[in-house]
C-alpha atoms as an extended CHARMM CRD file, in Angstrom:
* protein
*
        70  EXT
         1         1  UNK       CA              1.5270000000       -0.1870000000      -43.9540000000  PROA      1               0.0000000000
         2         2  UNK       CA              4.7040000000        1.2210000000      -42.2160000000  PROA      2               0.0000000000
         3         3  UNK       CA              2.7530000000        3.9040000000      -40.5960000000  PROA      3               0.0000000000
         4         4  UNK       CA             -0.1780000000        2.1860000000      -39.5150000000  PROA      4               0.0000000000
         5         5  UNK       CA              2.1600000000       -0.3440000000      -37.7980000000  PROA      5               0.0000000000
         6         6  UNK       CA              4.1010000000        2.6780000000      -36.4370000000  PROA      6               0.0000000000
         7         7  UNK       CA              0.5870000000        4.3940000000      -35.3070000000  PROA      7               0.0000000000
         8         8  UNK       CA             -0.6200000000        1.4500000000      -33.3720000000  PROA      8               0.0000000000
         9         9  UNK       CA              3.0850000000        0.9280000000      -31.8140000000  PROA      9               0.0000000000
        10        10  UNK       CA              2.9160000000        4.6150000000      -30.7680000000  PROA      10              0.0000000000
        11        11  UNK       CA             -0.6370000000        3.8430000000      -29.3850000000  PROA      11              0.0000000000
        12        12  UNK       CA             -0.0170000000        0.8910000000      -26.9250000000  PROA      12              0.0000000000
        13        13  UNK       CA              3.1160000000        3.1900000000      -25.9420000000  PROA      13              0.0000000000
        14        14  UNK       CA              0.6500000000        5.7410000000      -24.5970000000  PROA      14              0.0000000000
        15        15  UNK       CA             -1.7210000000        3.6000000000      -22.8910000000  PROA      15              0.0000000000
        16        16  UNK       CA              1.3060000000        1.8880000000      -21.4590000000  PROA      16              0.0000000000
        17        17  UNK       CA              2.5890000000        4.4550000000      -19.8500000000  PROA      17              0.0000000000
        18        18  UNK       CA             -0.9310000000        5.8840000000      -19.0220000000  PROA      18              0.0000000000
        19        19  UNK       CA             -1.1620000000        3.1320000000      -16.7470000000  PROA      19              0.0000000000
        20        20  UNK       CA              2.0050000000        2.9090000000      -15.2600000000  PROA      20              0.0000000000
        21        21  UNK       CA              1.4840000000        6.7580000000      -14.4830000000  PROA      21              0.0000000000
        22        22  UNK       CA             -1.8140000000        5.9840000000      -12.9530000000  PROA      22              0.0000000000
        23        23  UNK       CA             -0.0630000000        2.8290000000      -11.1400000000  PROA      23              0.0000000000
        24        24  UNK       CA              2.7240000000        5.0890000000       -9.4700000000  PROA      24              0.0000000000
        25        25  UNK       CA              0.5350000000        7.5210000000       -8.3940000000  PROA      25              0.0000000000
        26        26  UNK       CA             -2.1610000000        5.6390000000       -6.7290000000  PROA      26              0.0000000000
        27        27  UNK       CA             -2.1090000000        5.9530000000       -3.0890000000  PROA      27              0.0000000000
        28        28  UNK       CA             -2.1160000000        2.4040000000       -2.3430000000  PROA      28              0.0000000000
        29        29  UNK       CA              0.9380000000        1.5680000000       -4.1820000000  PROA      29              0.0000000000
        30        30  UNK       CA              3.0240000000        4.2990000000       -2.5440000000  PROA      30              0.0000000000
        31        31  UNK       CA              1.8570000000        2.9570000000        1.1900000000  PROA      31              0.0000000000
        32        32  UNK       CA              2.9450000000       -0.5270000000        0.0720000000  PROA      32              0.0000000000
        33        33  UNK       CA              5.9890000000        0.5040000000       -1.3850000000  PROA      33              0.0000000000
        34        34  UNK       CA              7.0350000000        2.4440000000        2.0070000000  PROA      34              0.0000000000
        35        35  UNK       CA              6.0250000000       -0.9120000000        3.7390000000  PROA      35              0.0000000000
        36        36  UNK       CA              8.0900000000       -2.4150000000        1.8800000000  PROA      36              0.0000000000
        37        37  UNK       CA             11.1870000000       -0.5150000000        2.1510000000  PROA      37              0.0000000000
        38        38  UNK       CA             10.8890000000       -0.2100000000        5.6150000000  PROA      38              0.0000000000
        39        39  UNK       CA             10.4840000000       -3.8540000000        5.9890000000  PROA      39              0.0000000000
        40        40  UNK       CA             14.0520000000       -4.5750000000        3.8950000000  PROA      40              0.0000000000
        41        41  UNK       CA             15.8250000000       -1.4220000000        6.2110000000  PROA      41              0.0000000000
        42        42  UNK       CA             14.8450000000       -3.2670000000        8.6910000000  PROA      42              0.0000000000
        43        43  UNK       CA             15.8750000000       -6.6030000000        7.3430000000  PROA      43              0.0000000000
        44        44  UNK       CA             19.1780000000       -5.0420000000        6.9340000000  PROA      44              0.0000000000
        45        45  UNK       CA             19.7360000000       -3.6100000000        9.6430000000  PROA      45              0.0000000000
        46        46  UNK       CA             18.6780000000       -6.4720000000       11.6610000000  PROA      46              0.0000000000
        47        47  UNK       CA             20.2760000000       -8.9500000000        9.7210000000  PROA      47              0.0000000000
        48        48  UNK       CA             24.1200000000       -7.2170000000        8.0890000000  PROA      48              0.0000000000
        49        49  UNK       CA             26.2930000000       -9.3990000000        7.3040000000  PROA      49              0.0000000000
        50        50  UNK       CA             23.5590000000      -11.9340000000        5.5960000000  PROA      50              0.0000000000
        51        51  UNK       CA             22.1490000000       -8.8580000000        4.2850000000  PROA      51              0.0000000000
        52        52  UNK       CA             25.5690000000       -8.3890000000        2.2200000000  PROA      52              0.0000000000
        53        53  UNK       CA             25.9830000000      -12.0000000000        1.3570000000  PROA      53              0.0000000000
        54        54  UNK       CA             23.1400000000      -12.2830000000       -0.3060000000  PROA      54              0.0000000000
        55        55  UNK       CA             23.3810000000       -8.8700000000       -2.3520000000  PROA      55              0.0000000000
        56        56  UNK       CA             26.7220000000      -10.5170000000       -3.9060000000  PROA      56              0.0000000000
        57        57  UNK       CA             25.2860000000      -13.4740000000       -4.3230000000  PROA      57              0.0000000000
        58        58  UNK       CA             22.6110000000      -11.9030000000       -6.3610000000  PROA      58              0.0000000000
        59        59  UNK       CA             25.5100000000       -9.5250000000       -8.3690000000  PROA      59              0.0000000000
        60        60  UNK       CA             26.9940000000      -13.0020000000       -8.9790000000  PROA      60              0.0000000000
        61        61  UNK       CA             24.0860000000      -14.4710000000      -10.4080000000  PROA      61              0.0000000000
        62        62  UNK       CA             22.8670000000      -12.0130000000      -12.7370000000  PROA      62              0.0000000000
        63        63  UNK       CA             26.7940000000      -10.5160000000      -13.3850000000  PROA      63              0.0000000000
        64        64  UNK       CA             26.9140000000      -14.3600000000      -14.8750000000  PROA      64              0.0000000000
        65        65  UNK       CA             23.6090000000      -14.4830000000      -16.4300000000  PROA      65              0.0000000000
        66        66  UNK       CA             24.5750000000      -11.3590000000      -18.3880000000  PROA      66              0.0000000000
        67        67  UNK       CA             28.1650000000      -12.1320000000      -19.8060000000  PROA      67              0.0000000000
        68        68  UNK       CA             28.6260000000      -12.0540000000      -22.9980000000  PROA      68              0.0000000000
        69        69  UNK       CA             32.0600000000      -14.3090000000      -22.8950000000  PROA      69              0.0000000000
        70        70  UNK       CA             30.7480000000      -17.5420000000      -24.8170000000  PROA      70              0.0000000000
């Protein structure tokens, strides 16, 4: 039973990253993923000092989301 659980794990693994392979690689993807980085350069450059703000505002957030102090 271990084993076939195991097998059929190992399975959706493979077709998981099948897809994501075939995802990454698709030309469509990669021309709106350089839109989109060019867009946030821009953003950035454009825009600095909000830019920064809201990057630590963001570190905040998830630095507090993730600490283990309770």
């Amino acid at each position: 039973m271990n084993e076939e659980i195991i097998q059929n794990l190992n399975e959706r693994i493979d077709l998981a990253l099948a897809k994501g392979k075939e995802i990454i690689e698709d030309e469509e993807f990669q021309q709106k993923l350089q839109e989109l980085k060019n867009r946030a350069e821009t953003t950035v450059r454009n825009h600095p000092v909000k830019s920064i703000a809201i990057g630590l505002a963001i570190g905040f957030l998830i630095g507090k989301l993730f600490n283990s102090d309770d």
